[in-house]
N, C-alpha and C positions, 0 to 999 in steps of 0.2 A: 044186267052186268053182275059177273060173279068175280072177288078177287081171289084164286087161288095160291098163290104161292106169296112167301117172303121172302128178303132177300135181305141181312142186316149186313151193310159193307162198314168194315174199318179200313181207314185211309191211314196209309201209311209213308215211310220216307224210302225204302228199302226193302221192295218185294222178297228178293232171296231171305234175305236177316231176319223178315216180319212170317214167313213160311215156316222157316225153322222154331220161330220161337210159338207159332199157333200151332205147330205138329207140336211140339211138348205140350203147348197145353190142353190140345184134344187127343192126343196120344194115337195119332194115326197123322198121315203127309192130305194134301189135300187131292179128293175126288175127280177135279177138273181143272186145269187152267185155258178158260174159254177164250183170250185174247190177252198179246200182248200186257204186262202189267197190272194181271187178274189173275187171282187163283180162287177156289170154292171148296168151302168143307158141307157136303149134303150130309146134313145131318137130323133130318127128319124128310117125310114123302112134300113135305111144302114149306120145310123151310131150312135156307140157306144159310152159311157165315160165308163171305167175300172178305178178299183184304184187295182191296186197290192202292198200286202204289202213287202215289198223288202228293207232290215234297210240299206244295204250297197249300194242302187242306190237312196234312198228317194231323195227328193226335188230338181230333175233336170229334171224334167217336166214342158210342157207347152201343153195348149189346146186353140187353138182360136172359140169361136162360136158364129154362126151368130143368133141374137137373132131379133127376130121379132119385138118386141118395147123393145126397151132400157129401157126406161120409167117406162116401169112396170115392167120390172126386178130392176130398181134402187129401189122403192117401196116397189118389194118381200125384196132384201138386208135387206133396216132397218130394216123391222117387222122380221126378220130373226136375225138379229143384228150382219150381217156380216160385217166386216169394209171396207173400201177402200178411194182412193184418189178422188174418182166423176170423169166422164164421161170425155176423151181427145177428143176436136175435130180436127177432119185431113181431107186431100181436100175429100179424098173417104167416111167416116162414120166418126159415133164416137166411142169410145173405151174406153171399162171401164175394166181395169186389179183388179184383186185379188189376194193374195197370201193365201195356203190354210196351217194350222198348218206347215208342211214341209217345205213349201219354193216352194212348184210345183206356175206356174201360169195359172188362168184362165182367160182367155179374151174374155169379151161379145162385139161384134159389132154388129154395125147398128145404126139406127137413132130414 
């Protein structure tokens, strides 16, 4: 048995609302919407972001992604006019956490 693929889903309260606000922050709309109440940003050959909208599990997600330059995602951010605390540095990268309408969090590392 081999696992290929991942799939990180954030549960959210409001699909349409939670669409828009993950198009600003990966700066493209999403790839697929495979079934009612599901949308997917493919953003690598095996691994996914999903937002499920789900009112009675919302905002107890978290995604960590490893972002090639930090730098320029900080960049995309403003011109996006996503808010956050700026970039934590730690011995292994740095970390730039978000929280998205819900409460889910998303975590860019790297350097």
């Amino acid at each position: 048995m081999t696992i290929r693929r991942l799939l990180a889903q954030m549960t959210v309260t409001d699909l349409d609302a939670a669409s828009a606000w993950y198009t600003a922050l990966l700066g493209r709309g999403p790839d697929a919407r495979p079934m009612d109440g599901l949308a997917e940003w493919h953003l690598h050959d095996a691994f996914d972001l999903q937002v499920w909208a789900d009112p009675a599990r919302a905002g107890h997600s978290t995604a960590v992604l490893a972002e090639s330059d930090l730098d320029e995602r900080l960049a995309h951010l403003a011109h996006a006019g996503i808010r956050h605390d700026g970039p934590l540095d730690t011995p292994a990268s740095r970390v730039l956490p978000v929280t998205d309408p819900d409460g889910n969090r998303v975590v860019f590392t790297g350097r």
